[in-house]
C-alpha positions as CSV (number, residue, x, y, z in Angstrom):
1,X,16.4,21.3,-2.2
2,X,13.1,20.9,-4.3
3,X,12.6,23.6,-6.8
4,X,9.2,24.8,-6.7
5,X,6.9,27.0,-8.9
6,X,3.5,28.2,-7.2
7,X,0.2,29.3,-9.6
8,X,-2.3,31.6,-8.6
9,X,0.2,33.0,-6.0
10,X,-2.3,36.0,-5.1
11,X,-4.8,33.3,-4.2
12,X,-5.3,32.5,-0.4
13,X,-3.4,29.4,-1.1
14,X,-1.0,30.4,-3.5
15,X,0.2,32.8,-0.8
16,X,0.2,30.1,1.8
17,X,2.5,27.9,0.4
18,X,4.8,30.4,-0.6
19,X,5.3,31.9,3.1
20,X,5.5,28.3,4.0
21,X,8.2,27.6,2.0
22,X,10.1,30.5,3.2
23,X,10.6,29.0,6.8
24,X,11.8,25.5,5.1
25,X,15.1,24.6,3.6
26,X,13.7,21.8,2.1
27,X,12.2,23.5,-1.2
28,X,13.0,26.8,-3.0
29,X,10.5,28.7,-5.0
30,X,11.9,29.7,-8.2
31,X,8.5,30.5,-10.3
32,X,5.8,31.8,-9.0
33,X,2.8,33.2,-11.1
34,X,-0.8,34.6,-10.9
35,X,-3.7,35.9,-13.6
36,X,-3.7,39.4,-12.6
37,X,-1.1,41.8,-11.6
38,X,0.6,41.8,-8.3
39,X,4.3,42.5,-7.4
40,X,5.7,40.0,-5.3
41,X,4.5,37.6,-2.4
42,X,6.9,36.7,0.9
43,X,9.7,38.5,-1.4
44,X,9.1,36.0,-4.1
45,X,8.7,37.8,-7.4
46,X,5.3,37.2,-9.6
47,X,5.0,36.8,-13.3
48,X,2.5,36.7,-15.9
49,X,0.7,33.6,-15.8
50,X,0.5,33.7,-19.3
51,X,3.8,33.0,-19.5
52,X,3.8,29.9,-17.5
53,X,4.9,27.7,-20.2
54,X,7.8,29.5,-21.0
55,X,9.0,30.1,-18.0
56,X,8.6,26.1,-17.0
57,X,10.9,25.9,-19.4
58,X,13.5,29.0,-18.6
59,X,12.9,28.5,-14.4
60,X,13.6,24.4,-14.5
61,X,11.0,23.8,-11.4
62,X,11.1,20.4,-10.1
63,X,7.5,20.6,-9.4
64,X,4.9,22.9,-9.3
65,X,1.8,23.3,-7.0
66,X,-1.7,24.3,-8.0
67,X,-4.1,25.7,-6.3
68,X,-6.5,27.3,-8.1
69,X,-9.9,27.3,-10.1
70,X,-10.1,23.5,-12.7
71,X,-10.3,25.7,-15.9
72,X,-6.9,27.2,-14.7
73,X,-5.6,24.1,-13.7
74,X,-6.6,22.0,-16.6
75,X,-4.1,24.6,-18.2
76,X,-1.3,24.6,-15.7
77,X,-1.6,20.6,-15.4
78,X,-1.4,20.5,-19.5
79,X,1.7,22.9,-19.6
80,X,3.7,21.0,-16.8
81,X,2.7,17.3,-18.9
82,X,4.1,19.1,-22.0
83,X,7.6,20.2,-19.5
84,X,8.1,17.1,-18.1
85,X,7.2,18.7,-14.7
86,X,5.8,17.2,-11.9
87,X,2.9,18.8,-10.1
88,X,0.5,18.6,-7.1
89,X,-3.2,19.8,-7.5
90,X,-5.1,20.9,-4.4
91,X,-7.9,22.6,-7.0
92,X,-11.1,20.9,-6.2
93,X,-14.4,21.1,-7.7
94,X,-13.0,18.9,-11.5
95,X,-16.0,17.5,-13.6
96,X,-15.5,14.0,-14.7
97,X,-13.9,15.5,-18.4
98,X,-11.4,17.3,-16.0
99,X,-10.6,14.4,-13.8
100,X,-9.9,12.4,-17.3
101,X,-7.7,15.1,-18.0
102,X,-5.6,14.9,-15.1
103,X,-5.7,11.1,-16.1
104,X,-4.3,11.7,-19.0
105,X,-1.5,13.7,-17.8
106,X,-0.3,11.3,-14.9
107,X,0.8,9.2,-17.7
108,X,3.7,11.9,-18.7
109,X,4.4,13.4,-15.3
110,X,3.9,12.0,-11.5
111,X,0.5,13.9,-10.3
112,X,-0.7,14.3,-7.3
113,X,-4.4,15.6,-6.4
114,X,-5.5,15.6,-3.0
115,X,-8.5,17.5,-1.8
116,X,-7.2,18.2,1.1
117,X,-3.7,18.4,2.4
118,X,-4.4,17.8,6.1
119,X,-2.7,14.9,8.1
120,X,-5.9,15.3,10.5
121,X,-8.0,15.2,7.4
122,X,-6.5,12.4,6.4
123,X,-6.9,10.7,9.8
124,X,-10.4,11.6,9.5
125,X,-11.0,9.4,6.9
126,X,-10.0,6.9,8.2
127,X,-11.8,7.1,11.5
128,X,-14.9,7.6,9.5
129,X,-14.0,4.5,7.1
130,X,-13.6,2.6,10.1
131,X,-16.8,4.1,12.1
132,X,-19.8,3.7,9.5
133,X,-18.5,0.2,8.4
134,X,-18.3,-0.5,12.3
135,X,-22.2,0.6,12.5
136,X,-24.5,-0.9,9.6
137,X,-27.8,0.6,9.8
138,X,-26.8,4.1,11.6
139,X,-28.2,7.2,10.2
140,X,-25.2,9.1,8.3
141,X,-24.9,12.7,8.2
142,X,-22.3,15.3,7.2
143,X,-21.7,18.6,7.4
144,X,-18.4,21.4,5.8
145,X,-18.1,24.6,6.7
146,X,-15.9,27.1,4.7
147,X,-15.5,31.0,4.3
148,X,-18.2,32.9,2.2
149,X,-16.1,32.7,-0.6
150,X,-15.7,28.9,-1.0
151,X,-17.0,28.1,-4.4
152,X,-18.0,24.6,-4.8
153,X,-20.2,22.8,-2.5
154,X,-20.2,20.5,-1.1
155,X,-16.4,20.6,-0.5
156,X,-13.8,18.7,-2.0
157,X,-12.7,17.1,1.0
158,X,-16.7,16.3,1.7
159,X,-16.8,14.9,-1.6
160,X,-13.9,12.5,-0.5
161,X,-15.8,11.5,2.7
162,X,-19.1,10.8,1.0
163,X,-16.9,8.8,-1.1
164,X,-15.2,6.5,1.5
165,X,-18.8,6.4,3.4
166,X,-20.4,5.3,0.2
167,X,-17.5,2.5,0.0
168,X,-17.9,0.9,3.1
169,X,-21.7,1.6,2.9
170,X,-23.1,-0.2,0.2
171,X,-27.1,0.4,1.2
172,X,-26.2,4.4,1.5
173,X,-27.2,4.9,-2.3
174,X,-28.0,8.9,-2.5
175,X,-27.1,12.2,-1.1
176,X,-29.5,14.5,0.0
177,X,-28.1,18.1,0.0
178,X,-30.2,19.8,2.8
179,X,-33.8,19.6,3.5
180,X,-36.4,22.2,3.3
181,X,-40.0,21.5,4.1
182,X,-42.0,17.9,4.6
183,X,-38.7,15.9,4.0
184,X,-38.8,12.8,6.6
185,X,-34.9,11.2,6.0
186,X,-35.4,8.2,3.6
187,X,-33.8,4.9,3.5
188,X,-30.2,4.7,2.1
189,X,-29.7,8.4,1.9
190,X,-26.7,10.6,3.5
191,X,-27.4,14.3,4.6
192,X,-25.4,16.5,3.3
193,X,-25.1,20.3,4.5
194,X,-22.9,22.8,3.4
195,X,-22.3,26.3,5.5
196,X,-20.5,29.3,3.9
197,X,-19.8,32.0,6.6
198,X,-17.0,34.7,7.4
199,X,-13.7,33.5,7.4
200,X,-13.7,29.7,8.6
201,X,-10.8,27.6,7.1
202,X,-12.4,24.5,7.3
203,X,-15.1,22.1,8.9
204,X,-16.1,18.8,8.7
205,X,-18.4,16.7,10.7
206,X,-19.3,13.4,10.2
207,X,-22.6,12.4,12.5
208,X,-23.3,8.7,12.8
209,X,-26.1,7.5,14.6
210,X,-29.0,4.7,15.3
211,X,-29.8,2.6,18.2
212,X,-30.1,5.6,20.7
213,X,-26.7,6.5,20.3
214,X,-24.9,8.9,18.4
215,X,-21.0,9.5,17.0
216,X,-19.7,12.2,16.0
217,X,-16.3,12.6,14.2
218,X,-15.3,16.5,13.3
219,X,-11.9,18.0,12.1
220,X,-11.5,21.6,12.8
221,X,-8.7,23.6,10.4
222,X,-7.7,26.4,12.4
223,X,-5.3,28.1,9.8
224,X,-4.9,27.6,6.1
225,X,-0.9,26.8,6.8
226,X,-1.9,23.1,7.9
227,X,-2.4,22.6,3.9
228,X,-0.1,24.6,2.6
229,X,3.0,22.9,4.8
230,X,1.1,19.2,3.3
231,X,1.2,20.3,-0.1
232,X,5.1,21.5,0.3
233,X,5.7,17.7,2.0
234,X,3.6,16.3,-1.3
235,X,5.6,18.2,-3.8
236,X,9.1,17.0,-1.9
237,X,7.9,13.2,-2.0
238,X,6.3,13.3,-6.1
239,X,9.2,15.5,-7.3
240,X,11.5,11.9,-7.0
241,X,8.4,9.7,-8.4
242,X,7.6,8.6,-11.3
243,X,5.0,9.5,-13.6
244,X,1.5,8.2,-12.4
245,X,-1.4,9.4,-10.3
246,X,-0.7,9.8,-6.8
247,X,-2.7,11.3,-3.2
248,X,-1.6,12.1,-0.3
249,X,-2.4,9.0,1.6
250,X,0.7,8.1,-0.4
251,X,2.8,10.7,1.2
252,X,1.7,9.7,4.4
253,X,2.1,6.1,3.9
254,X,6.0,6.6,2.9
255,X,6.6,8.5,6.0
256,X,5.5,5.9,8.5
């Protein structure tokens, strides 16, 4: 049994991996905490998060699971390196100062970041990896869609496609984030739209074309348990690791 602790638990995620965790006997939460007030989640008490520190220390978790905002997470990440606690970010939307910090904590505690907890996602990537290499020369294209209250953009998971795109594409040089007005596509650029509407979980397209055909690959998120039952499988595998930086390809790759 993995002891867990859970920050931000009034967040939409925080509350998802908690109720996840109920229906497995695999982990236990034993801390859970969020900034403001709230009683308990899935009959799991809630503390103070301002008490995290201490109560790493008084609740023994074997690893904890982040999902919040990078400011807050740059905090929780810093308590758990100074606890000898393992932890797995899904926060997204780090600057390069908080990447370095995370960095710098992998090399007290195993860490694991993933932008997106998904085994479809994550099957995504690799399609896509596979796809634009396949196809020099295609137009690229790529388009998220997340609830209206989604704060960065483009997503994280986005970010991580325009990465592997970029790596397999080395004449795609730029992004361009939407178009408005006389804006022909130029050469080596990838199209980048973001859509904030309602209530969608998450969706990502990837649209590849040239030649007078066209490919598209798309991943549809139709509940936000998909990640929250990743990030529980994530926080069993890095709570045995050691320390280090680690994503979730990882977690994958050890259950094949």
């Amino acid at each position: 049994m993995t002891r867990l602790a859970v920050t931000g638990a009034g967040g939409r995620m925080g509350r998802e991996v908690i109720e996840a965790a109920g229906k497995r006997e695999d982990v236990d939460v034993v801390l859970a905490v969020n900034r403001s007030e709230i009683d308990s989640v899935a009959g799991v008490a809630v503390d103070d998060a301002a008490d995290f520190p201490t109560l790493l220390t008084e609740r023994d978790p074997d690893v904890v699971v982040d999902f919040t905002g990078p400011e807050s997470s740059a905090e929780y990440v810093s308590a758990c390196a100074e606890a000898g606690v393992a932890v797995v970010v899904g926060t997204t939307g780090f600057d390069e100062d908080g990447e370095a910090a995370l960095d710098d904590a992998s090399e007290q505690i195993p860490l694991l970041k993933a932008a997106n907890f998904a085994r479809g996602v994550a099957a995504l990537r690799q399609a896509v990896r596979e796809a634009v290499g396949a196809l020099p020369g295609y137009d690229v294209e790529l388009m998220e869609t997340h609830h209206n209250g989604k704060r960065d953009a483009p997503s994280g998971t986005a970010n991580s496609i325009l990465d592997d795109i970029e790596d397999v594409r080395s004449d795609l040089t730029h992004r361009t984030h939407g178009r408005e007005g006389d804006q022909p596509r130029e050469e080596g650029e990838i199209g980048v739209h973001a859509r904030r509407a309602g209530d969608i979980t998450g969706e990502h397209e990837v649209l590849v074309a040239g030649n007078h055909e066209l490919l598209s690959l798309t991943h549809r998120a139709e509940s936000r348990g998909v990640f929250a039952e990743g990030a529980l499988d994530a926080a069993v595998w890095v709570a045995d690791c050691d320390a280090g930086r680690y994503d979730f390809f990882d977690v994958i790759d050890a259950n094949q």
